[in-house]
Structure formats: C-alpha cells, structure tokens
N, C-alpha and C positions, 0 to 999 in steps of 0.2 A: 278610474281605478278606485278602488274600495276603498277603505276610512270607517266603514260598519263594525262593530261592534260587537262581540259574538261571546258568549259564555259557551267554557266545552268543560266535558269532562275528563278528568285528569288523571292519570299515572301517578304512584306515590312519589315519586322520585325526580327533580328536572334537575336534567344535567345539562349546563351552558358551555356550550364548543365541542368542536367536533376534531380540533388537533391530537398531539398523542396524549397531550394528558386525558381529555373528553372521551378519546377510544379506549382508553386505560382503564378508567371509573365507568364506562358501560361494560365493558365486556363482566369486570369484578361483579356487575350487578347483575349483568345476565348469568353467571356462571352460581350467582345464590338464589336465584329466581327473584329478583327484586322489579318490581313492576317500575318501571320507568321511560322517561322520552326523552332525547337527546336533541336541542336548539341547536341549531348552527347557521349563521348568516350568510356562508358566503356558499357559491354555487357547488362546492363539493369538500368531502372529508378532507381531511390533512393540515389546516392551519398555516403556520410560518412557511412550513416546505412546499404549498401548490404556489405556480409561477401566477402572480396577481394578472388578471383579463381585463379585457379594454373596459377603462373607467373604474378599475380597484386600483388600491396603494394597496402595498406591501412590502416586508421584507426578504424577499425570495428572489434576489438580483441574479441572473443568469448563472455568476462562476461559483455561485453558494455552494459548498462544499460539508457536510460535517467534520466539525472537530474532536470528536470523538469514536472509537475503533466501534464496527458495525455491529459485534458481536453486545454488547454493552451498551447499543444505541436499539437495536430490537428487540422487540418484546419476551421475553424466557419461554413464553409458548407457543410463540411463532417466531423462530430465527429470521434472519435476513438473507434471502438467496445466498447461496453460493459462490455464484458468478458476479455477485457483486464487490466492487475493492473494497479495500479497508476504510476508506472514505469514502462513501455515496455521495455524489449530485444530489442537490435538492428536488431534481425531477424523480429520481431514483426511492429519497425517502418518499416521497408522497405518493408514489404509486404502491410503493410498500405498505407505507398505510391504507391505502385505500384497499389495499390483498386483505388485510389482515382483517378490516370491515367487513370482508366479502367473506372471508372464512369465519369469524367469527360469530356471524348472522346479526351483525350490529345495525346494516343500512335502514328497517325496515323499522326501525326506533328511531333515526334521525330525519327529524326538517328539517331540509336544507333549505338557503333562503329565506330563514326566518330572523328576526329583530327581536333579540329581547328589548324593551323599551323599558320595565320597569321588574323589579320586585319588593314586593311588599309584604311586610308581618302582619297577620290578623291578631284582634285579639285574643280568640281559641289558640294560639300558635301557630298555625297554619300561613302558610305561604299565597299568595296569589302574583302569580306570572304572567304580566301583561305582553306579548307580542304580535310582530307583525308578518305577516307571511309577503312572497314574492308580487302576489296580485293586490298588494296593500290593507288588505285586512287583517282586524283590529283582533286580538282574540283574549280573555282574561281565562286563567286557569286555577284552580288549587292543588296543592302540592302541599303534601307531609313534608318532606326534605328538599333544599336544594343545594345541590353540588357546581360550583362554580369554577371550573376549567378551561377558561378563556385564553388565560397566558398572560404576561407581564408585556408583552411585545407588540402594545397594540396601538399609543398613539405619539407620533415623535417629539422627541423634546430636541427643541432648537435652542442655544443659549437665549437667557434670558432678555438679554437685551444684544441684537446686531451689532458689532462693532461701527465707529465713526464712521459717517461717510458711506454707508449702506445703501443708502435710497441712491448717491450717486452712482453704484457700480453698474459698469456697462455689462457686465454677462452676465447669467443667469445664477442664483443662487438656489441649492435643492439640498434636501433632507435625504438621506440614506433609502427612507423608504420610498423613495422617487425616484431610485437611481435602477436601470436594467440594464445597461451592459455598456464595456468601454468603447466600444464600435460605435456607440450612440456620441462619441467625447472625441473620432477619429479628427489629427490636426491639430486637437484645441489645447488648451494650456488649463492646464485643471490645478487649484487648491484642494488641498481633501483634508478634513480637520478632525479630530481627535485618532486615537490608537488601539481604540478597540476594537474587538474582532471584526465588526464590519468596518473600519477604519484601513486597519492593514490589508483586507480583502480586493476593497473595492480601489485602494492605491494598488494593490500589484496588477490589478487588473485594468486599471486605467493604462498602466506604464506600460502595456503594449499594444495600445492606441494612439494615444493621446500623444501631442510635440512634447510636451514636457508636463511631468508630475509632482507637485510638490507635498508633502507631507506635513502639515502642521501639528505640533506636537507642544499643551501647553503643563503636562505634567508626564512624566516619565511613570513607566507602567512593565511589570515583568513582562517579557516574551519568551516563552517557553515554545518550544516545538513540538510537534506533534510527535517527536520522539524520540524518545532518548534511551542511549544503552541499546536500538531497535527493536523497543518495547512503544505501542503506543500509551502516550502518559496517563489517557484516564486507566489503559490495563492496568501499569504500574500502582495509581492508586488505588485498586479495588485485587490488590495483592493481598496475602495473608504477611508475606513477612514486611511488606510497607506500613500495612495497618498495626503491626506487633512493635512498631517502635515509637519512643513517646515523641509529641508536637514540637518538643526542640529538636531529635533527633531526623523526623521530617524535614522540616526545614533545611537544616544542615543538610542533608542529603540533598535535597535539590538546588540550591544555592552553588554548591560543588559542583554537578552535574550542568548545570547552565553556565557556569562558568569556565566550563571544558569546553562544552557545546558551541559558545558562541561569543564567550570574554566577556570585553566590558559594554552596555549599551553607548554609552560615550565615545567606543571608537568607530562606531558606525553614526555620530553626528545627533543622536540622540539624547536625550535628560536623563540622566539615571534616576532610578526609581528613590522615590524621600521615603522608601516605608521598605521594609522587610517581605520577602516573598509569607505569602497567606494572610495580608495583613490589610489587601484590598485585592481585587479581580484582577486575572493575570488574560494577559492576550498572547492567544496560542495559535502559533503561523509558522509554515515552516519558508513562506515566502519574502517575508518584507526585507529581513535583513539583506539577502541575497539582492533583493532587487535596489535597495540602497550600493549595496555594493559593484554592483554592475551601472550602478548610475541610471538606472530608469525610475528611482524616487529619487528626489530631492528632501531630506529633513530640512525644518523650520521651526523655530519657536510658534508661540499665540500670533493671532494676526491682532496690529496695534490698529490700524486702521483702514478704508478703504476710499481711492479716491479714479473715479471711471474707470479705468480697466486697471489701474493698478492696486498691487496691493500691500501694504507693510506692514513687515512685523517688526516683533517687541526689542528685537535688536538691531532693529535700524536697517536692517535689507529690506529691498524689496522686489517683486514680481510682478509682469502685467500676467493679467488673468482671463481665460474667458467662461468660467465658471468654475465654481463654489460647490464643493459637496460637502455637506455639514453630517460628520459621520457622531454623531452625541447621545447616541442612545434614544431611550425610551421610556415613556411614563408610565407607571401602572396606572391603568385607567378603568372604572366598577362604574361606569355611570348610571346604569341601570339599578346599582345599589342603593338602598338608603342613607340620607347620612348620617354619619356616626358609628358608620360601620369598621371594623376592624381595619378595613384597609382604606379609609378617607384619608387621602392626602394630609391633610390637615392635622392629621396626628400625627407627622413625619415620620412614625415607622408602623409597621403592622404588625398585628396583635393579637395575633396565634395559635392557643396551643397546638403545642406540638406540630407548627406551622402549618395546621390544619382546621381548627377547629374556632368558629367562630364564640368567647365563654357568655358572654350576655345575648346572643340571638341562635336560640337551641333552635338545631335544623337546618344552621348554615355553616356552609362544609367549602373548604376549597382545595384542589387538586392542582400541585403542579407550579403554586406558588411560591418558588423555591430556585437560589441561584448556588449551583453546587460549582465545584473546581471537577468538574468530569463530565459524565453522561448524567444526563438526568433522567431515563427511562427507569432503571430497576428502583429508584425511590417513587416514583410517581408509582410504580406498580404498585410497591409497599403500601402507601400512602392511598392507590384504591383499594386495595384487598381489608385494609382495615377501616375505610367509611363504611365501605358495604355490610362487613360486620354491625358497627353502627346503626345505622338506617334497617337494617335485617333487625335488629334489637337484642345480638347477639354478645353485644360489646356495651357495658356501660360507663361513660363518662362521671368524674369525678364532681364536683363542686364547682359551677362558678369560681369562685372563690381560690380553690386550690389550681385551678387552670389559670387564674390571672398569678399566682404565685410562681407558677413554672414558665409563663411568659415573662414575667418580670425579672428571673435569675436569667433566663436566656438573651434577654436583650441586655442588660450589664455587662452579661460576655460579650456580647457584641461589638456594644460602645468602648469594653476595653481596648479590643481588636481591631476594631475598624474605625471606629468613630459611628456617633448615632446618625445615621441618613435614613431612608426609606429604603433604598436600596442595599445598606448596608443589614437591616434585620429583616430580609431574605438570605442570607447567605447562609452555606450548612457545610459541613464538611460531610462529604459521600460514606465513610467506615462508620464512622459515629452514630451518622442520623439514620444510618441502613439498622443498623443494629438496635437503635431505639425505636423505630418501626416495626423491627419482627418482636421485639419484648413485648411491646406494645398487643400484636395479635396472637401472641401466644399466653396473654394475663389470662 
C-alpha cells in the first residue's frame, strides 16, 4: 500500500468533514462559486448520524434518535421529508444528508476516505494540507483558506482516572462510542455512567434487554423533554415571543414548566441539579424518567470502587456487574492542527471570534464548533453563509486585536455562567448567536 508522496494542485478552499456542518460550508461555497474540496475520512457523507461499519467507532448507536424537531434540524433549503417524524433515526438523518449532497451537487467535491494528517501555515500565508487517501497515499496540498468542520464528537473521554479496583473487574468496561445496541447487553447486568444525552439513551435502551440497568449518576443535570406545552423545546426556543423575553424571564419560564412536567428530579432517585437551568448543558429525554419509574433503570450515585464483578458506590450499595458503559462525553480533538491553535486543549477554552474565526492564524475558519441548547443546523448555516462571504472577500474582518477583544468579553460571560472549561466556551444561546450571525452578514 502506498506511503508515496505526491504534491497536487489545489482548490482555494479545504473544507475538513463531510457531516452537517462540512455539507453546510460546501454548499455556502458552491452557492458563491468558491473553488474548493471537501476531506472526509470515513467511507461516506454524514458524520455522527452514519451507523459506524465493521472496524469504525462511533457515536451512532442503533436507538439514536434526534433531539431536536426535524423542521429546525434540516437544512432551510432543503426540508426534511415529510414522511419523516418529528424525531428521525439516525439512519434517517444520514440518509438525509446524503439527499441533500446528492441535490446539492456537493459529492463530486468530496474525498471520501481521506486522512487529514496535518495542516500547516506557510510563511506567504498560505495553508499546506497534508493527507492520506483510501489506497494510503501521501498527498501535500495548498490552500488560501481552510475551514475546519470536523465536530467536537470525535474522540472519547473516559474519566481520568478508572475507579479502584478497575483492572480487577470481571466484565467488560466500554465507552459510549463502542456501544451499538442493547440486544448486544441481552441477560447481562449493565452499569451505565453519566446523564447525558447519550447516558439517558443508551440506559433506556439497555433496560429493555438487559436483567438489570443501573444508572450512575455523579452530579445532577436538568432533564427537560422533548416537549413541553406539545411544542417541541428547541421550537419553543427559536419562537419570537420566547426570544422577546429577558434571560431571567426564560429561565423562570422553564423552571415552571419542568416542574409541572415532571417535579422534583429527587423523587425519581436522582441528584438535583447544584446549578440553575442554562447555567450548564441540559439532558433532554422524554424517556429515562419514565423508565426509572417503571423500574427498568435503577439510579445510583458515582461508582466508589470496583472489585470482580462487583460494584460500589459512594453510598455504600452495591451491584454485581457484567459491564460498564461509561457514557462521559467527548474531547475536542484538532490533531491535525498546529499547536497553539485556538482550540489546543491546552488553553482550556477556545478562542474564537465570533466562535468562528481563528484571530492570529488568517485563513483558519471553523464551522460548527458550537454547543447550542437546541438544533444546531440554522447557526451552522449562518455560520457558513458568512465564512463564504469571507473567503469570497466579500466580508472583511476586523483587527486581530479587536477580535481577541470580542473573545475576551465572550468568555467572562461564560466563566460567569458556567464556569471556565473547554467545553463550557463552546456554549451559545440559539436567539442571540442567530441574530449576531445575520448582523454580522448583513455589515
């Protein structure tokens, strides 16, 4: 297999991935005529929602559902079938996407099966994008721009350190993105650990397999449903009179509303939340409570330690086990980037403008980098229609200088809000950053 070495000539434009955000920022380019090529590694379009093939990890586990209403999850120029529910399968959105490739005339600008391996600033400015294609050849490129629409969802973060007694345990311990379906769990005795959306998912879906499901739970976290008043929630907040009321009177409103919905999390055996709704990520299910309450989850604190098949937690119960899903998210992971780039770990948060715009490396763009409380389609759309701008040289950016000014005020709101994390200065509220987006392409 190859390893050769190949200089080609290049497109102004590399856009990295080929999920919604990647088909988002090509279509914006095709639609201004911007010359460019779309990387994509795995064997076809769609990202998070194609189901991973033998010898991929992903997170595209069988019952994957969207949490967000279909209308408001596809694209404004191409709807979402019809016939499809208010919540697609992830078979469902993938295939969608891949329509929307097919109508848009995007396929014939994407490599599929290709490796970004590196990218690198020259000193003219200029970009050089090292990749690797299917047959293992080496290829280096240049590129005026490149837009970086990979996803936050790409490499799993396990707690840092296993609990006690780890290496003793007798069943198998697995990461979310290694989990495909509860039929796979049929009989066995599953732990499943954290609360987030793939937490409460993959527990309700275990719990009608599996002998018994247990839920560990080691901070308490809003669960909001997917609907309320029989509006779906992200509708509700991409309403005009939602967005017409100020950040306390949101709150208040939903606080209310979830507490009609579905009381206190406490009496379903849960942590109540140590923080105010919008004030960290909300996990939105219309299932886990109900299956707590039917007795097919079991709630649990943290796990304190683990010793062969058993397991104990931080108050003193315990469970035999015969596997571990360790539902903890996800790292953002650039490895192909240089370091010292905006979003190196290492800075603990990322650094932005306008959580797009890379201010000390002109040229570097990213799409899609962004954890909303709804759909994240019509910002990622925003968000391409005005790179393309950009890159077209249609749109001129401000100052270094004043771009680190407008990230610096942004992340203080943050750290007010949230506290400083990495994960915390991705978060946007969907009215706000929509609106500062369209200002933005109509300067």
């Amino acid at each position: 297999m190859g390893g050769s070495h190949a200089d080609a000539t290049a497109a102004t434009v590399c856009v990295i991935g080929a999920g919604l955000s990647g088909l988002a920022t090509a279509h914006a380019l095709s639609v201004r005529g911007v010359d460019f090529v779309c990387l994509e590694k795995s064997p076809d379009v769609g990202g998070i929602w194609r189901q991973p093939g033998a010898g991929e990890r992903g997170p595209a586990y069988r019952s994957l559902h969207l949490n967000s209403a279909k209308q408001l999850t596809g694209y404004a120029d191409f709807p979402m079938p019809s016939e499809l529910p208010l919540y697609p399968s992830h078979s469902d959105v993938a295939a969608y996407l891949r329509a929307f490739a097919e109508w848009a005339g995007l396929l014939p600008r994407v490599e599929l099966r290709t490796e970004v391996l590196s990218v690198e600033q020259e000193a003219d400015g200029a970009w050089t994008v090292v990749s690797r294609d299917a047959h293992g050849e080496v290829t280096r490129r240049r590129f005026e721009q490149v837009i970086v629409a990979s996803g936050h969802n790409t490499e799993a973060a396990l707690p840092d350190s296993l609990p006690p007694g780890a290496g003793s345990f007798a069943g198998t311990i697995l990461h979310s993105m290694d989990y495909g379906d509860g039929s796979d769990f049929a009989g066995q005795r599953v732990v499943v650990v954290g609360m987030g959306a793939s937490g409460v998912d993959i527990a309700a879906d275990l719990s009608r397999h599996a002998a018994r499901t247990v839920l560990s739970v080691r901070r308490g976290l809003h669960i909001v449903p997917k609907q309320l008043f029989g509006m779906s929630v992200d509708l509700i907040a991409d309403a005009p009179w939602f967005n017409d009321m100020s950040f306390d009177e949101r709150r208040s409103f939903v606080e209310q509303a979830l507490f009609v919905a579905r009381g206190r999390l406490s009496d379903y055996g849960l942590p109540e939340p140590d923080h105010p709704v919008f004030s960290s990520a909300v996990t939105i299910s219309d299932e886990i409570l109900s299956r707590i309450r039917h007795g097919g989850v079991v709630p649990r604190p943290a796990i304190e330690s683990l010793d062969g098949d058993t397991v104990t937690f931080t108050d003193g119960s315990t469970v035999e086990a015969d596997a571990i899903v360790y539902c903890t998210g996800f790292r953002m992971a650039f490895p192909f980037l240089p370091a010292g780039c905006p979003t190196d770990p290492r800075q603990g948060a990322v650094e932005l403008y306008k959580r797009v715009v890379a201010p000390d490396r002109p040229g570097l763009y990213f799409v899609g980098l962004i954890r909303p409380v709804g759909s994240i389609t019509r910002l990622v759309e925003a968000q391409s229609r005005w790179v393309a701008r950009i890159v077209d040289g249609d749109v001129a950016l401000p100052s270094a200088e004043v771009m680190r000014e407008e990230i610096g005020t942004y992340l203080s709101g943050i750290e007010e809000r949230y506290g400083r994390t990495e994960g915390a200065s991705i978060q946007v509220d969907v009215g706000p950053y929509l609106r500062e987006l369209r200002e933005l392409q109509d300067a």
